[in-house]
RODO-2510 file (C-alpha; in nm, 4 decimals, decimal comma):
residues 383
     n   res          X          Y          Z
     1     x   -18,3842    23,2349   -16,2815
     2     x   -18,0652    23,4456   -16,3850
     3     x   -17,8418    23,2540   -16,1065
     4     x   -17,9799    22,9282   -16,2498
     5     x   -17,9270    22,9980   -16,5832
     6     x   -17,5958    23,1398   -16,4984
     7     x   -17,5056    22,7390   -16,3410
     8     x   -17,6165    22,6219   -16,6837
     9     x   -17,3515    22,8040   -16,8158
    10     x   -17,1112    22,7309   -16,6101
    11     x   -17,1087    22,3766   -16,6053
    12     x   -17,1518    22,3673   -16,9567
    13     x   -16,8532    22,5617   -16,9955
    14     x   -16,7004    22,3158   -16,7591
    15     x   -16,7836    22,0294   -16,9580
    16     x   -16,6540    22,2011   -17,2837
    17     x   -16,3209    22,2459   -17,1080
    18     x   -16,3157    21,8765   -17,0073
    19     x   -16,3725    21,7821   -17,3478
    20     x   -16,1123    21,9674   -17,5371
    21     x   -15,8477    21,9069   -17,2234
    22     x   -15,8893    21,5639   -17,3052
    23     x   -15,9040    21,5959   -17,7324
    24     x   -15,5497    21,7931   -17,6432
    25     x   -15,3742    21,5673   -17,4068
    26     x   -15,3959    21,3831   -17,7455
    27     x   -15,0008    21,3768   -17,8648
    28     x   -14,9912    21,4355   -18,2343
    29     x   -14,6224    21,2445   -18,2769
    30     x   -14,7462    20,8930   -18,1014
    31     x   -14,8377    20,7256   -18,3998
    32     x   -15,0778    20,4228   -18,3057
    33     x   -15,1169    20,1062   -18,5250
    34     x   -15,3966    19,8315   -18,5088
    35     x   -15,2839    19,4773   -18,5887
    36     x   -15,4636    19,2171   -18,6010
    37     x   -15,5629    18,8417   -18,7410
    38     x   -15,4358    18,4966   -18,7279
    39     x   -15,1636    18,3202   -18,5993
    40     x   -14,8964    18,4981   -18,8273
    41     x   -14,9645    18,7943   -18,6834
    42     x   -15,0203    18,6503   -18,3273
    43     x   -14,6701    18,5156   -18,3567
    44     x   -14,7058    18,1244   -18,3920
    45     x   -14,3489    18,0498   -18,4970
    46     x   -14,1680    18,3352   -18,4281
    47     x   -13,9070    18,2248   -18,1564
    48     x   -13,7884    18,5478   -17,9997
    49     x   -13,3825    18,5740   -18,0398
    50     x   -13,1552    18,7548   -17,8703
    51     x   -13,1218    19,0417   -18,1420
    52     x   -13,4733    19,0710   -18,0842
    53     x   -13,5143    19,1967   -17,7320
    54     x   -13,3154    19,4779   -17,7934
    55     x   -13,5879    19,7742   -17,8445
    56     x   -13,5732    20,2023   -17,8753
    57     x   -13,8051    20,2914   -17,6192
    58     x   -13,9740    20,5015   -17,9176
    59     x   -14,1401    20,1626   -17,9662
    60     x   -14,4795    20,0912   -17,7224
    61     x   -14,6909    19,7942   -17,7225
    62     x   -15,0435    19,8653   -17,5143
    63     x   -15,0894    19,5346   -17,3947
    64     x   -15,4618    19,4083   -17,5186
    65     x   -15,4712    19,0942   -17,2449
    66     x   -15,3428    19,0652   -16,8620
    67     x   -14,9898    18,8862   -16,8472
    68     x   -14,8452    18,8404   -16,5278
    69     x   -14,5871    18,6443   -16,6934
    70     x   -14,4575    18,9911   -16,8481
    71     x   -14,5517    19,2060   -16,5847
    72     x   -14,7949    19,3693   -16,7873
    73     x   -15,1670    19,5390   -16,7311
    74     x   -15,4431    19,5182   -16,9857
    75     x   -15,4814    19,8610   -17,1238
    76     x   -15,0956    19,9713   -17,0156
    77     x   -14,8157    20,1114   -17,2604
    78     x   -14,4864    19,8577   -17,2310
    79     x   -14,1602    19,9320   -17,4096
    80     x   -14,1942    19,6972   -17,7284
    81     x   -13,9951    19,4125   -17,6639
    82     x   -14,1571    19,0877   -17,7561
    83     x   -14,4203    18,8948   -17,7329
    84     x   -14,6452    19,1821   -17,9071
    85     x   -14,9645    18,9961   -17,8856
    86     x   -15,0462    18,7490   -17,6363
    87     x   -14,8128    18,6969   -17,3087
    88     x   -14,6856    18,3217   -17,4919
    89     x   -14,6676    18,4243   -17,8588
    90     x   -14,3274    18,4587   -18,0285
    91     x   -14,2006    18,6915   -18,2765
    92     x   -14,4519    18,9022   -18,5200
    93     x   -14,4692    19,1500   -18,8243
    94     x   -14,5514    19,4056   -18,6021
    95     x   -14,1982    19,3620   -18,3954
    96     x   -14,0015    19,4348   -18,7665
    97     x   -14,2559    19,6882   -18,8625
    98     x   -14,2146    19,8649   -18,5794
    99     x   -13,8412    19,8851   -18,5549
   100     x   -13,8651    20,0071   -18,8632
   101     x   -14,0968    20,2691   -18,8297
   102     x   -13,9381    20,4055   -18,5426
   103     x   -13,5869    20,3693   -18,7189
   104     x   -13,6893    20,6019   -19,0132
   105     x   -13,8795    20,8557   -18,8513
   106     x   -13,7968    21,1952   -18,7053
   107     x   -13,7238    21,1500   -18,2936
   108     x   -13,9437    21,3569   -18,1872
   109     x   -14,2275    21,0636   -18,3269
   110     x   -14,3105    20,7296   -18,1314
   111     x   -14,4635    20,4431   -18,2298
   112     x   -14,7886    20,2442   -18,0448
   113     x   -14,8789    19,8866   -18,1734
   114     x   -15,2136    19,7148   -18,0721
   115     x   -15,2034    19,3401   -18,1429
   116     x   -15,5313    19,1191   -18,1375
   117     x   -15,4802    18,8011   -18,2833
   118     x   -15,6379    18,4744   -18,2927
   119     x   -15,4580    18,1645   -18,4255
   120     x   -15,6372    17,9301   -18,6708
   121     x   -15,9772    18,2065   -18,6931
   122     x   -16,1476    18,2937   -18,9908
   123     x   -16,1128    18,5971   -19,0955
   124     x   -16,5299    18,5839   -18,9797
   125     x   -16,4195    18,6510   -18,6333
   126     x   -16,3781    18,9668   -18,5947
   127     x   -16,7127    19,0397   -18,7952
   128     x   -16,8627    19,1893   -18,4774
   129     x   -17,2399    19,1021   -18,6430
   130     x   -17,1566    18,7108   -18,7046
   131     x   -16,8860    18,6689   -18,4521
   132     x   -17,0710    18,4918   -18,2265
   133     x   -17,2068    18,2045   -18,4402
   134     x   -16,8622    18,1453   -18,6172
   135     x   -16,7251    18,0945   -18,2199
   136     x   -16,9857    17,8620   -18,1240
   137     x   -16,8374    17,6226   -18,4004
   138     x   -16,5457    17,5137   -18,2435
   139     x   -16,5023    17,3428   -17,9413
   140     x   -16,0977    17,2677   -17,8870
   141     x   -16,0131    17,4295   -17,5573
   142     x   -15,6842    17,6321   -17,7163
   143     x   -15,9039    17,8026   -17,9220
   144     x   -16,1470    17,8879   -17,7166
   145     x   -15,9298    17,9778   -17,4464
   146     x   -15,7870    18,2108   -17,6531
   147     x   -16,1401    18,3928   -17,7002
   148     x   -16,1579    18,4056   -17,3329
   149     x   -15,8548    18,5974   -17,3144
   150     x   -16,0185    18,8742   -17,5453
   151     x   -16,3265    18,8657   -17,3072
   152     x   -16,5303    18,5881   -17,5450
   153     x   -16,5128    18,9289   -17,8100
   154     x   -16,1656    18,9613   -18,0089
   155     x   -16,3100    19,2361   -18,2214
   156     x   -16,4680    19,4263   -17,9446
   157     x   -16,1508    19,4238   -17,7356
   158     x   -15,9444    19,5667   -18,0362
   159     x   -16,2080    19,8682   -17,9897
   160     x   -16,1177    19,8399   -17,6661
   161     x   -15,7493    19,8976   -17,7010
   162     x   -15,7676    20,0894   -17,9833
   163     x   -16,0186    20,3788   -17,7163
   164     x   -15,7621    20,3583   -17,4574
   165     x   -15,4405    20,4123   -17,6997
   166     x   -15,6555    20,7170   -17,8972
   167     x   -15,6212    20,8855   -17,5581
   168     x   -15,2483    20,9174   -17,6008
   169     x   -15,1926    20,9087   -17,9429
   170     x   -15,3208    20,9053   -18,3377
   171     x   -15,4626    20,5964   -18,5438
   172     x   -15,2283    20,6176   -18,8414
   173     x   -15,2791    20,2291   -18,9804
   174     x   -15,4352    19,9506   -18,9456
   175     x   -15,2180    19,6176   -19,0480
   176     x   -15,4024    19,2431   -19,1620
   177     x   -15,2070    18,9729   -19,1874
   178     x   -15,4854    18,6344   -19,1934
   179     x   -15,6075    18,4441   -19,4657
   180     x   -15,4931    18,1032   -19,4243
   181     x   -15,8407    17,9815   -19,2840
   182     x   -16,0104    18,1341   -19,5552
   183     x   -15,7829    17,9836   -19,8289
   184     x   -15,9725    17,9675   -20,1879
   185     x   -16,2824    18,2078   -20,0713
   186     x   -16,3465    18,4811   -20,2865
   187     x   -16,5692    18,6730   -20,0716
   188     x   -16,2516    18,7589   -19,8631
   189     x   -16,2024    19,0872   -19,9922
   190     x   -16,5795    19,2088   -19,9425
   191     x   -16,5382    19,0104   -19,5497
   192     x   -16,2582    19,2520   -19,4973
   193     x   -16,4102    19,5390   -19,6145
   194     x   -16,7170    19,5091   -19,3896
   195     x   -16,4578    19,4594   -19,0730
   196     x   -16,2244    19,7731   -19,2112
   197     x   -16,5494    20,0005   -19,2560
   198     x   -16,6332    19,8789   -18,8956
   199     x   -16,2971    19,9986   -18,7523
   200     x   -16,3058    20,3386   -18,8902
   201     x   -16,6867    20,3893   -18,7808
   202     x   -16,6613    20,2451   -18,4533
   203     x   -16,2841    20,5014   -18,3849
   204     x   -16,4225    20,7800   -18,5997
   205     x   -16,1627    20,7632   -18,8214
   206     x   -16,0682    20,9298   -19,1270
   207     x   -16,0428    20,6660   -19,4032
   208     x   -15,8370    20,8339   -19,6470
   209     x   -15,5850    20,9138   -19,3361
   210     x   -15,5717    20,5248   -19,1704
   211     x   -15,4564    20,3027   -19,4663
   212     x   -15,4838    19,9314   -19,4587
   213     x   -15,1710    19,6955   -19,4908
   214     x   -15,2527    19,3085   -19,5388
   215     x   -14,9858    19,0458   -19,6101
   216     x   -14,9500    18,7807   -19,8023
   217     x   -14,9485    18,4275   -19,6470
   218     x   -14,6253    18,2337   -19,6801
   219     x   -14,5675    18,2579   -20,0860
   220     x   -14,5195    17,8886   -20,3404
   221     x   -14,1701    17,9955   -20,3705
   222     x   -14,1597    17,8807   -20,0214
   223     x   -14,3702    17,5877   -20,0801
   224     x   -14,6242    17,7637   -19,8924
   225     x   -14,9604    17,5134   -19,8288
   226     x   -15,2413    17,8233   -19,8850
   227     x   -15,0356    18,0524   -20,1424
   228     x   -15,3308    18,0113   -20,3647
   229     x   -15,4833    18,2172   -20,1416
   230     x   -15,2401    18,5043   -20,2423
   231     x   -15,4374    18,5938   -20,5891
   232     x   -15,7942    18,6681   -20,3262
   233     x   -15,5485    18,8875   -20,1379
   234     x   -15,4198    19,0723   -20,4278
   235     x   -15,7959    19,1626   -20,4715
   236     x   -15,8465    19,3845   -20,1749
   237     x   -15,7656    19,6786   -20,3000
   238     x   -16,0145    19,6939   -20,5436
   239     x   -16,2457    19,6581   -20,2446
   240     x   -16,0969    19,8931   -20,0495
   241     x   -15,9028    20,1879   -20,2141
   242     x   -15,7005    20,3191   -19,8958
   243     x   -15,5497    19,9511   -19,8801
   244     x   -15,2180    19,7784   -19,9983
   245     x   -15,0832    19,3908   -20,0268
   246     x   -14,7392    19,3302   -19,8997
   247     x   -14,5256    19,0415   -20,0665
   248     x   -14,4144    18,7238   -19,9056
   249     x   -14,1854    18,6639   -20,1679
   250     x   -13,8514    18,5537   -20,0399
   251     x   -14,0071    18,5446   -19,6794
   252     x   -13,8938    18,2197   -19,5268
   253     x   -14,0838    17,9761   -19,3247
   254     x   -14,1259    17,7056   -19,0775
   255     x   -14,1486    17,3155   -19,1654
   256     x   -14,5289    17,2980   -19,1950
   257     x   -14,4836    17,5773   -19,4272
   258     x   -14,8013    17,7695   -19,2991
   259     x   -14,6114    17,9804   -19,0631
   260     x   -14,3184    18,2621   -19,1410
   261     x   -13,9827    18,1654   -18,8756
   262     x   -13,8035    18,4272   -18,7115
   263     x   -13,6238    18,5389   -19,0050
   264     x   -13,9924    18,5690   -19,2241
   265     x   -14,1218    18,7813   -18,9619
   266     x   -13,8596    19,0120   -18,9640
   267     x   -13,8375    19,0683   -19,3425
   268     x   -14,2416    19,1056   -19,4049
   269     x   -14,2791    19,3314   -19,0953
   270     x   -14,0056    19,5191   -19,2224
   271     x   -14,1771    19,5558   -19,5902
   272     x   -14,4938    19,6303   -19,4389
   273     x   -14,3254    19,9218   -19,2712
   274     x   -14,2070    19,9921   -19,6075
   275     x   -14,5113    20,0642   -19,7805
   276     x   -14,6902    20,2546   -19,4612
   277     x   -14,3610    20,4933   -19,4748
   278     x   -14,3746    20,4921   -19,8364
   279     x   -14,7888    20,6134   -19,8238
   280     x   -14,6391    20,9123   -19,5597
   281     x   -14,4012    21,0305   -19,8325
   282     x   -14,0859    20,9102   -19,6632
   283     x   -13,8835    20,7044   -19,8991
   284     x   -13,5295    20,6680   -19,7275
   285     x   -13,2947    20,4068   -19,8730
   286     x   -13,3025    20,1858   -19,6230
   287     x   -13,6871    20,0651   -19,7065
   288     x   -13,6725    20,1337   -20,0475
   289     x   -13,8586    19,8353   -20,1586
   290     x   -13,6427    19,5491   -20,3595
   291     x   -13,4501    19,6885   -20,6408
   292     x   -13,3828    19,5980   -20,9198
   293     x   -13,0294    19,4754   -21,0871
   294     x   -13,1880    19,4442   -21,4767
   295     x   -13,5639    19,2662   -21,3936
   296     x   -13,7766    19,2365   -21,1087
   297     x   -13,6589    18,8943   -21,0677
   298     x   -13,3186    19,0240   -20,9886
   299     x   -13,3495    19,1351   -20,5951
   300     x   -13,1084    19,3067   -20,3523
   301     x   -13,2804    19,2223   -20,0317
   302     x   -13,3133    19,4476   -19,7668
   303     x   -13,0413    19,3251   -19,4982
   304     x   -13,2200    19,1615   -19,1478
   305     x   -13,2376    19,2581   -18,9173
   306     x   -13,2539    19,6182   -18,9486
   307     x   -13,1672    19,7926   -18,7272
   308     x   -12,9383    19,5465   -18,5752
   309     x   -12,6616    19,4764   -18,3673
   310     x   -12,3850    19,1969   -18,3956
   311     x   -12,4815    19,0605   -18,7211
   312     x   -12,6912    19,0873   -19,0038
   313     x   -12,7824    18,9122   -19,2935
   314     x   -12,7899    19,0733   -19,6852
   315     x   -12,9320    18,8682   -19,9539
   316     x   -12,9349    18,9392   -20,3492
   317     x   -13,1172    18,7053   -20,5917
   318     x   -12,9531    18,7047   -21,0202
   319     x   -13,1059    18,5433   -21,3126
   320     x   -12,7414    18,4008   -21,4505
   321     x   -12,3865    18,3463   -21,3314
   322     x   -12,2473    18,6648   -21,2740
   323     x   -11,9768    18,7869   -21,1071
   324     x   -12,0997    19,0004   -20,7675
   325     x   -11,9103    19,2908   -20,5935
   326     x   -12,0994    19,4001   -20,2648
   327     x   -11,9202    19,6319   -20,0362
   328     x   -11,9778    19,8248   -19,7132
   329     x   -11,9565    20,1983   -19,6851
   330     x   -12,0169    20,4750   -19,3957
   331     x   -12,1944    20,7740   -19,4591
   332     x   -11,8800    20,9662   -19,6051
   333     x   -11,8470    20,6671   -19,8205
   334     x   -11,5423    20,5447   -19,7051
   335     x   -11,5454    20,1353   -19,7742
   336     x   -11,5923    19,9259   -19,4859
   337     x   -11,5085    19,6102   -19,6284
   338     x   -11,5604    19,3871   -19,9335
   339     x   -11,8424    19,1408   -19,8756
   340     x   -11,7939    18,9894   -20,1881
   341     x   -11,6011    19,0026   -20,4648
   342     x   -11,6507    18,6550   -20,6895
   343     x   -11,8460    18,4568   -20,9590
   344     x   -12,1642    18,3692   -20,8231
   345     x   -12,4282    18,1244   -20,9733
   346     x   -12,7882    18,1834   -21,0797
   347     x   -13,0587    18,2568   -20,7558
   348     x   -13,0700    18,3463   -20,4281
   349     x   -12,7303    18,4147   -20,1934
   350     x   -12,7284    18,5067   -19,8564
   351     x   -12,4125    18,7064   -19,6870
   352     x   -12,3659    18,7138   -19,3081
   353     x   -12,2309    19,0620   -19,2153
   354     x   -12,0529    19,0821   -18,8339
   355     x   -11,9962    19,4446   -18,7311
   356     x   -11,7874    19,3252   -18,4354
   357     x   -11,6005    19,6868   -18,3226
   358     x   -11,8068    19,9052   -18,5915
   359     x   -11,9379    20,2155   -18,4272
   360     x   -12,3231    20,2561   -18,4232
   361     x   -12,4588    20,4791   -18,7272
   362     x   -12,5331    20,4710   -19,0556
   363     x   -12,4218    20,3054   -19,3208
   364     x   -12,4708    20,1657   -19,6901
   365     x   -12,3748    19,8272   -19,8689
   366     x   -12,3672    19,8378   -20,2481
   367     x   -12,4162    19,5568   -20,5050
   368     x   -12,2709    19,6099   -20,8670
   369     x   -12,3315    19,3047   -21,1530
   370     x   -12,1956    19,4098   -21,5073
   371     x   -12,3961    19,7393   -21,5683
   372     x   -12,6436    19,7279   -21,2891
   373     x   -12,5838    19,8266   -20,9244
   374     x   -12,8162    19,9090   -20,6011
   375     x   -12,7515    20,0369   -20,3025
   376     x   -12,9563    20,0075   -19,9706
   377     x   -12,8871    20,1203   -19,5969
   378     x   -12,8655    19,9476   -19,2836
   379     x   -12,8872    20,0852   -18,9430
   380     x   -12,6167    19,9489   -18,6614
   381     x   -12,7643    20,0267   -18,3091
   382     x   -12,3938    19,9446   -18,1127
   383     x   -12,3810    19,7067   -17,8283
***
């Protein structure tokens, strides 16, 4: 009865050290984010550029479908580069984010994206109760097909992933960019809430430690078809406290003007990245979020891509003609060079900035406009 007992013991103790091996091989610095929702986030428009496919290896993607196009396994990390969500889908907010992230945090941290997204779904779909009703509504063959890539089940595969990547790293986020399909329903908020509640239950998460970050769809001042649907988004927080909207504003679009381009992708990925640093207490001046030259109407835009190589691009945005100075300085704040130094008219400029021979570091471009001035920083990678 002793030896017996004794066995119990043992393999108990066995199992016990299985358990916490595994908790352990857990690495505290991978920093895992869930993304999901519609096409914006599946990357409908988002051509992929050359500047694009240029990626630290800081930056994984666990691939959530099979593509053999890619070379990539279901349930296998991949150096970032994109597509981020399915093997055909273009550029995303979770590229921009990314970059970010990984830009502005210590070395010793990477960063893990999961992507499941679903063009042209309501936000219903990844209700894991309903789900199955709300799929048996539509019948065109390129949505569907894209259901069958998630194994009929987009929400349960994002589970799925999401298992697998806990294994290797920590939930820190979860990012929502959809809304489109649900344009001028108020019961958005509470929809999201149910699917967000779901998430931390089904990962045992800690709410108040996994923030959520939805985007806005493609704002009016870009003409954008459901920006009505931007006042029900600004409502989410006060269904969910842990959760943040990130403007559109300024983000640019495609020609049906439901869909961010390249360049829209980039700049709300990169604000998203903003805010999640911001919630961690890191506020360096490259994502310091728009500031302000006298109003909030007067911008100096964060310069995309960032981090870069080759060229970038560094917008500002004044309420009257003014004349702008905007110049380029390395860390020891030696000037670069003069990006402008002229009368400028009332809105929104764009600068093109070509680092040609400029070695790869750190620097800072600064706007001045009668009493007001801003600086940001941008991040050259080299070539």
């Amino acid at each position: 009865m002793k030896k017996q007992l004794s066995h119990s013991k043992m393999f108990l103790l066995i199992g016990f050290l299985l358990l916490t091996s595994n908790i352990y091989s857990q690495d505290p610095n991978f920093y895992i984010y869930l993304c999901f929702g519609q096409s914006n986030m599946e990357g409908n428009q988002g051509t992929i550029e050359t500047q694009d496919k240029t990626v630290d290896s800081r930056l994984k993607v666990m691939e959530a479908v099979n593509c053999s196009n890619l070379g990539r396994t279901m349930g296998s990390w991949y150096t970032a580069v994109p597509p981020l969500c399915r093997c055909y889908s273009g550029l995303t907010p979770a590229d921009y984010f990314g970059r970010t992230m990984a830009a502005n945090l210590p070395k010793n941290i990477s960063i893990g994206i999961v992507n499941v997204s679903v063009a042209g779904c309501k936000i219903e779909l990844f209700d894991k109760d309903i789900y199955q009703g709300f799929v048996a509504t539509y019948t065109d063959a390129w949505f569907t097909n894209i259901i069958t890539e998630y194994g009929g089940n987009p929400y349960g595969r994002l589970v799925q992933i999401a298992k697998l990547a806990q294994k290797d790293g920590v939930i820190k986020g979860i990012l929502l960019h959809q809304g489109e399909s649900n344009t001028g329903e108020s019961t958005w908020p509470s929809k999201v809430k149910k699917i967000y509640n779901n998430l931390i239950t089904d990962l045992v998460l800690d709410p108040t430690q996994v923030p959520l970050l939805a985007g806005e769809v493609v704002n009016a001042d870009q003409g954008g078809v459901c920006a009505s649907m931007n006042a029900i988004i600004a409502k989410l927080p006060q269904s969910i406290p842990n959760s943040d909207v990130i403007s559109s504003k300024g983000c640019t679009d495609g020609a049906d003007n439901v869909h961010f381009n390249a360049a829209g992708y980039r700049e709300i990925g990169t604000r998203y990245a903003i805010k999640m640093l911001s919630l961690m207490g890191i506020t360096p001046t490259d994502v310091q979020e728009s500031m302000s030259l006298g109003s909030d109407d007067n911008l100096l835009g964060q310069n995309y891509p960032n981090p870069f190589n080759g060229k970038t691009n560094i917008s500002f945005t004044i309420p009257n003609n003014t004349y702008i100075s905007l110049k380029v300085y390395n860390m020891l704040g030696t000037e670069i060079i003069e990006l402008a130094g002229k009368d400028y008219s009332q809105g929104k400029h764009i600068l093109e900035f070509d680092t040609k021979n400029l070695a790869k570091g750190i620097y800072f471009y600064t706007i001045k406009a009668d009493k007001f001035s801003a600086s940001r920083k941008m991040i050259v990678q080299g070539k």
